[in-house]
C-alpha positions in Angstrom: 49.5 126.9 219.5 49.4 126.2 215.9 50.6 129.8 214.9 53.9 128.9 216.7 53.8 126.0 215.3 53.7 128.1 211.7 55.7 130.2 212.7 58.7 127.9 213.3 58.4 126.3 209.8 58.8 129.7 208.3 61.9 130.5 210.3 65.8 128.5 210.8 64.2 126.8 213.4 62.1 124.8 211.1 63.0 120.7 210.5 62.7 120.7 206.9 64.1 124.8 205.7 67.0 124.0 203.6 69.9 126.7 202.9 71.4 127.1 199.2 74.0 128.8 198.5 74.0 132.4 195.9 75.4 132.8 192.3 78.1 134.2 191.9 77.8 138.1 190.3 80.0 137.4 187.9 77.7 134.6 186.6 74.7 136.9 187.4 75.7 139.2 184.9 76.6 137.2 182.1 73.5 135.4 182.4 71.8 139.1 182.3 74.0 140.0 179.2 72.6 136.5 177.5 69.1 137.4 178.5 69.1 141.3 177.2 71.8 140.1 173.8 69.1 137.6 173.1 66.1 140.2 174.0 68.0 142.9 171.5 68.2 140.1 168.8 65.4 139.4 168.9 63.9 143.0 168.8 66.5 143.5 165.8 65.1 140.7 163.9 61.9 141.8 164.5 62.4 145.0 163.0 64.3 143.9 159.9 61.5 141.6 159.5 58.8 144.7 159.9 61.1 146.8 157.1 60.7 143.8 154.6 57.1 143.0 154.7 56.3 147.0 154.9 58.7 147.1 151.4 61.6 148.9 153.2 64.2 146.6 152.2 67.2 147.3 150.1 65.5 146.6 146.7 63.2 149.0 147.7 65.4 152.0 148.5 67.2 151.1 145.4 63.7 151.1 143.3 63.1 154.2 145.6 66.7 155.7 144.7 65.8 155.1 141.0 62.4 156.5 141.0 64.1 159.9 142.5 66.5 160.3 140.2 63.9 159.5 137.3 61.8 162.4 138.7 65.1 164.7 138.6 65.3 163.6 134.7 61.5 164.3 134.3 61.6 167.6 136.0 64.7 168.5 133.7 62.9 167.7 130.7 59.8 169.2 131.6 62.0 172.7 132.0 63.7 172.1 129.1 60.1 172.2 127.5 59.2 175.1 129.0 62.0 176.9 128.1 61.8 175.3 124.1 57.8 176.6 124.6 58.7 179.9 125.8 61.2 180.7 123.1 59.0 179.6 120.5 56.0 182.0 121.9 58.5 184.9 121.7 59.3 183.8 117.9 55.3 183.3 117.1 55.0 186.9 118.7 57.5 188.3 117.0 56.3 187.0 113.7 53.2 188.2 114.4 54.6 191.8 115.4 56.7 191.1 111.8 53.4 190.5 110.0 52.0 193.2 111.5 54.5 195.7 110.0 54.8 194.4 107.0 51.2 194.8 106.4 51.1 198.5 107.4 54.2 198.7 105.0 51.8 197.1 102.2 49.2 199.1 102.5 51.8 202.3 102.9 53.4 201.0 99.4 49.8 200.6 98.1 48.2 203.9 99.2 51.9 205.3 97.1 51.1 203.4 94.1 47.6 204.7 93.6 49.1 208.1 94.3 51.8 207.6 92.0 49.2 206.2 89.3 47.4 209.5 90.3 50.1 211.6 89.0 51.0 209.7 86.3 47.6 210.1 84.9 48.4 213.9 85.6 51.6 213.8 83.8 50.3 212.6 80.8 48.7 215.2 80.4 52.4 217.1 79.5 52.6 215.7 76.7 52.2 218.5 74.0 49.5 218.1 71.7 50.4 218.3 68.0 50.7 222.0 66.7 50.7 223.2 70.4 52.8 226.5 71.7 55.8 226.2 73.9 55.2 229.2 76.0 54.4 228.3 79.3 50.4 227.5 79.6 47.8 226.2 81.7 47.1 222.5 80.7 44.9 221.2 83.3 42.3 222.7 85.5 40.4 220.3 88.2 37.9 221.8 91.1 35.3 220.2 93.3 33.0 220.9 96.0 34.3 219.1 99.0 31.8 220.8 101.4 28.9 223.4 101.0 31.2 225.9 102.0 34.3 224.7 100.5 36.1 224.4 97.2 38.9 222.3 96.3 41.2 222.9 93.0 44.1 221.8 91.1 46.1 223.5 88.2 49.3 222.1 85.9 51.1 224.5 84.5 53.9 223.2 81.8 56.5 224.3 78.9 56.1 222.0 76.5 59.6 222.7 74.9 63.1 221.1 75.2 65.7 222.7 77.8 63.0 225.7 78.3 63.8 229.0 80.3 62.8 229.6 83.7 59.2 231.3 83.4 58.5 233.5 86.2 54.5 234.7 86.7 51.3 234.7 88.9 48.2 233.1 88.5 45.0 235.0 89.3 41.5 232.6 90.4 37.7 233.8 89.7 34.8 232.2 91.3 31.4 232.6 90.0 28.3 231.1 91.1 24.8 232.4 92.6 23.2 233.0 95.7 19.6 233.9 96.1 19.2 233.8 91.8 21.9 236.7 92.0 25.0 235.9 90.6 28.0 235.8 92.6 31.5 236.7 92.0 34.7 235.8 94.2 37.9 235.9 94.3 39.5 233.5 97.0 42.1 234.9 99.5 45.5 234.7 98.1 45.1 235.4 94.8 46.8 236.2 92.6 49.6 234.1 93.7 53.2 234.0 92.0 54.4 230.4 90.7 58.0 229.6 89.1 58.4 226.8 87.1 60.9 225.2 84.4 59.0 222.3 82.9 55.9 222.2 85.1 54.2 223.2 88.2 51.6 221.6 89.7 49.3 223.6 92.4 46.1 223.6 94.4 44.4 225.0 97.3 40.8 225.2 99.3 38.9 228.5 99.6 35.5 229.7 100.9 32.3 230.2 99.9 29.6 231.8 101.5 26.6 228.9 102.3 24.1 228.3 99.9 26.2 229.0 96.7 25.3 227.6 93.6 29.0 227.3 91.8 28.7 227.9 88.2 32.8 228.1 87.5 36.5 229.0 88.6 38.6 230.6 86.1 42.2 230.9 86.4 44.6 233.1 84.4 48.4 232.7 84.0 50.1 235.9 83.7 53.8 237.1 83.4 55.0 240.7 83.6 51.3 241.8 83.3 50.2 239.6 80.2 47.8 237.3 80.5 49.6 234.3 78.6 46.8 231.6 79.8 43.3 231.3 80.6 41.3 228.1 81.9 38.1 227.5 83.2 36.3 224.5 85.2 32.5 224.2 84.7 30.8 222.6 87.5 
């Protein structure tokens, strides 16, 4: 009984069920295009207000903007830099390489001067002592053991005249020393040797020896068309 009753409340049937009458869709859908308009405004606003207060705002890109193109400058620079750097390490290195050969060249030029001072001091000695011939003679003899089994030597020959004629001749070396208290004679290979000269002539040479020499002296002779015209020896 009292689920009919119930059940007639819920139905037309009931005394107090009262009918109303539907919207319009017309309406209906404005009033949805208010709600979701005002739902995207607000999500807008929202979001605006989320880029401020996160610093996203135009000052910020512009600040942003700025601090790009202040990088761009920077990076420029810092090539520029480089570049300045690496043109000055290729000058510093080329100095250096610079340096480098003008050293070698001063140590060339000085290695020529003391050989120049060398023959000068040679030279000098063509100057014709007073009362001296001006047939061609033997004015300087040098020698020198450079090794137990080795002698070096050196010889200037000069005309000590004005203008003199070509002198055409040989000159003939002697060793002597001894070996084992007996006394030792040698004449090095080569010899005699023909020299031509005008002024002067300057010549030298290394022979042999045997090992265990004791050199006593090298004699040289200057001879022309079998006459000995000079004769010098070197005492060691």
């Amino acid at each position: 009984m009292r689920f009919r009753l119930w059940r007639r409340r819920l139905t037309v049937s009931a005394p107090r069920m009262s009918v109303r009458s539907a919207l319009p869709w017309p309406i209906r859908s404005l009033v949805v295009a208010l709600v979701l308009g005002f739902s995207a405004a607000v999500g807008l606003w929202a979001f605006e207000q989320g880029k401020q207060l996160a610093g996203f705002d135009d000052e910020a890109k512009e600040e942003l903007i700025a601090l790009r193109q202040e990088a761009i400058k920077l990076r420029a620079n810092l090539e520029s830099s480089q570049s300045v750097i690496n043109t000055s390490q290729s000058q510093i290195i080329a100095e250096q390489t610079s340096q480098r050969e003008l050293a070698l060249q001063l140590k060339r030029l000085e290695l020529e001067n003391q050989s120049l001072r060398s023959d000068l001091n040679f030279f000098e000695q063509l100057i014709p002592t007073t009362g001296g011939t001006s047939a061609a003679r033997i004015r300087s003899l040098q020698a020198e053991m450079v090794s137990l089994t080795q002698v070096s030597w050196q010889l200037l020959i000069i005309q000590a005249a004005k203008n003199p004629k070509a002198f055409e001749g040989s000159i003939e070396l002697v060793f002597t020393g001894s070996l084992d208290g007996r006394p030792l004679s040698i004449k090095p290979v080569g010899s005699p040797r023909e020299v031509n000269l005008v002024q002067y002539l300057r010549v030298g040479g290394l022979f042999d020896i045997p090992a265990d020499v004791k050199p006593k002296t090298l004699t040289v002779k200057l001879s022309q068309n079998g006459a000995v015209k000079s004769v010098q020896t070197f005492n060691f």
